[in-house]
C-alpha positions in Angstrom: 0.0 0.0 0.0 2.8 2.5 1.0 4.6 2.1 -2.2 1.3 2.2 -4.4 0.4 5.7 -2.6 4.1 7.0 -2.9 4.7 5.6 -6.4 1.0 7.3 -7.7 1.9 10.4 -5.8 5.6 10.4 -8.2 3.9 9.8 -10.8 1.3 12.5 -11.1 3.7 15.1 -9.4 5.9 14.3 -12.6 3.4 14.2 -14.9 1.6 17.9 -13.9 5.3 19.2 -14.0 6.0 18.3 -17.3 2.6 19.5 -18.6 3.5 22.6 -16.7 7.2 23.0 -18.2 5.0 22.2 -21.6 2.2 24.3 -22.2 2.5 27.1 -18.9 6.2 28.4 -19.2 6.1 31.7 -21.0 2.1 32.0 -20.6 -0.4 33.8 -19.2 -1.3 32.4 -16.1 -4.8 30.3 -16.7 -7.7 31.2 -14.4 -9.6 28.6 -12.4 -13.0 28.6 -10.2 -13.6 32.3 -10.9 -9.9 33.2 -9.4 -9.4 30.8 -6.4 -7.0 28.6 -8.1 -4.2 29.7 -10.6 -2.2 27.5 -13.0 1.5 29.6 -13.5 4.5 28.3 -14.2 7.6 29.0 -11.7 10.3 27.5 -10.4 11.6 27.5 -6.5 15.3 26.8 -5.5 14.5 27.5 -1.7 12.1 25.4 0.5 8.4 26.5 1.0 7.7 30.1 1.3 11.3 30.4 -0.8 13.2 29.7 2.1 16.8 28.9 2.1 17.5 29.6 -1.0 21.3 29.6 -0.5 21.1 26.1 0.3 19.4 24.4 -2.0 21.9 21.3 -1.9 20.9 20.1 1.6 17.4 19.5 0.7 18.2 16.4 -1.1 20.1 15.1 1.7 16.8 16.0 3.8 14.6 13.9 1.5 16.8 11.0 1.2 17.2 10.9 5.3 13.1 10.9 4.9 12.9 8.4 2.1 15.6 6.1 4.0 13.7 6.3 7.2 10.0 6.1 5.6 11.4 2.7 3.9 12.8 1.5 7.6 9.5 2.5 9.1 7.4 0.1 6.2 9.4 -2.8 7.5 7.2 -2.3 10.9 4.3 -0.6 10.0 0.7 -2.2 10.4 -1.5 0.5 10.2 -3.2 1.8 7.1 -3.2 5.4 7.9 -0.3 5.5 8.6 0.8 4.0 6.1 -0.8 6.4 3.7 0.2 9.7 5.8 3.8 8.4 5.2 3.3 7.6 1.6 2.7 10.8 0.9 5.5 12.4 2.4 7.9 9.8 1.0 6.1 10.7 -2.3 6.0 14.6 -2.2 10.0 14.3 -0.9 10.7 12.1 -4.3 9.1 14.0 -6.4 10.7 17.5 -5.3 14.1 15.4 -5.0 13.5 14.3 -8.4 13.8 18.2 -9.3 16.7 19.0 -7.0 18.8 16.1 -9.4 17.7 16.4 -12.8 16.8 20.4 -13.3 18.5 23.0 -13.6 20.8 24.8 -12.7 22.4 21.3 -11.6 22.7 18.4 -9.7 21.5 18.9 -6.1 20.8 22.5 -7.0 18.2 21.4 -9.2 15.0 24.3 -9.0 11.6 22.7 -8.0 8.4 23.1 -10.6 5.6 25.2 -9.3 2.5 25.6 -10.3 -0.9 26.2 -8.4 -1.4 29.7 -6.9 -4.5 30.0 -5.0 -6.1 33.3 -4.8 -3.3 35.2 -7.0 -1.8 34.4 -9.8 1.6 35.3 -9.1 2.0 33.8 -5.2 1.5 37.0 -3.3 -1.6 35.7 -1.3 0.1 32.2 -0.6 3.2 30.6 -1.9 3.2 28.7 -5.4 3.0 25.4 -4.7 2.9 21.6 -6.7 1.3 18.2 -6.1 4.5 17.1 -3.8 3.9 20.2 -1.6 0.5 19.3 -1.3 1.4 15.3 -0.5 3.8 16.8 1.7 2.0 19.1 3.9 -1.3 16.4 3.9 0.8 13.2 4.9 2.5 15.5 7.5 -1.2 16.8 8.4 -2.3 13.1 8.9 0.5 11.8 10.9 0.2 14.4 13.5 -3.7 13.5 13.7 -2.8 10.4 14.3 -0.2 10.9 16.8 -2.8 13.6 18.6 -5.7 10.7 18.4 -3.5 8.3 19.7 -3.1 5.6 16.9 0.4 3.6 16.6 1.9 2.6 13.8 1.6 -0.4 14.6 -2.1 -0.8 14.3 -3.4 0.2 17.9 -4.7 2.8 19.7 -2.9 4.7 22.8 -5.2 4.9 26.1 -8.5 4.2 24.1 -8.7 0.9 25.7 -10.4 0.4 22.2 -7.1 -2.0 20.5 -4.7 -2.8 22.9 -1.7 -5.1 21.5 -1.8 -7.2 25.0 -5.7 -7.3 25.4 -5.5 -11.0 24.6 -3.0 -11.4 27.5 -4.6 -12.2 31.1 -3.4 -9.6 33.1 -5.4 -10.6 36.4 -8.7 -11.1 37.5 -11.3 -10.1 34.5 -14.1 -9.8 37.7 -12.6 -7.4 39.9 -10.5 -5.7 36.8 -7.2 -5.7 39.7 -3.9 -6.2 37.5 -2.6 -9.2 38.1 1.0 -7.5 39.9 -1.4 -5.7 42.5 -3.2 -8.9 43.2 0.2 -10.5 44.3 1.4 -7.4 46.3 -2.0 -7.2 48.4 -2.3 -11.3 48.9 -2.2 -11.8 52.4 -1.9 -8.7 53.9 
């Protein structure tokens, strides 16, 4: 499932880039739902909200330290959401990474593809942003839900009482619902 959601999320983030290098560069930004949504063509070298753009090499080391610990993570993951909230960061950190090494001005200096402007069509109400942006800050979005709501990535829930990993396990008397250790500590008294 992971690798479905991140592969799909590569693939269209490529694919709306190169449409965009196609038919947007050196055009008149087009005009969606009466204004709310732009389609421009840009290019970033900084993170979001063009920051850092001095150092545009150590975002590729970011997104391979992400990629490398999203695909250790897999190897223990059990939970669906979770696995799709980190698809989609491990997808939206490809996809940008893919521009860092293949555009210019260079290898790891690469400029990232933007190009949906909401409210503006030149970024001055909210950044320019692309469909890995958008993976990005959604999988992020979900796994701090999921942390706040108490789900594991392991499948259970935290203090819900609702999936506990152990809840097969007898833990002491079901009648009295004492812990088995507090049983043994108040035995004879």
């Amino acid at each position: 499932m992971l690798a479905v959601v991140a592969a799909v999320t590569v693939l269209v983030d490529l694919a709306t880039k190169q449409l965009t290098v196609a038919h947007l560069a050196d055009a008149e930004p087009v005009r969606l739902l009466g204004g709310a949504v732009y389609l421009v063509h840009t290019t970033n070298s900084g993170a979001a909200f063009g920051i850092g753009k001095s150092y545009t090499f150590v975002f590729p080391i970011v997104a391979v330290a992400v990629a490398g610990w999203i695909a250790w993570m897999a190897l223990r993951l059990r939970s669906l959401p979770w696995a799709t909230s980190l698809a989609l960061v491990l997808g939206g950190a490809v996809g940008n990474l893919i521009d860092r090494l293949f555009r210019p001005p260079g290898p790891l200096r690469g400029e990232v593809v933007d190009m949906i402007s909401v409210f503006d069509p030149y970024g001055r109400v909210f950044p320019v942003f692309n469909v890995a942006d958008s993976a990005l800050v959604v999988g992020v979005a979900l796994a701090v839900w999921l942390e706040l709501t108490g789900r594991r990535r392991d499948g259970t829930r935290d203090r819900s009482g609702r999936q506990r990993p152990d809840a097969d396990r007898d833990d002491g008397d079901s009648r009295t619902g004492v812990p088995a250790a507090e049983e043994v500590k108040g035995g004879d008294g």
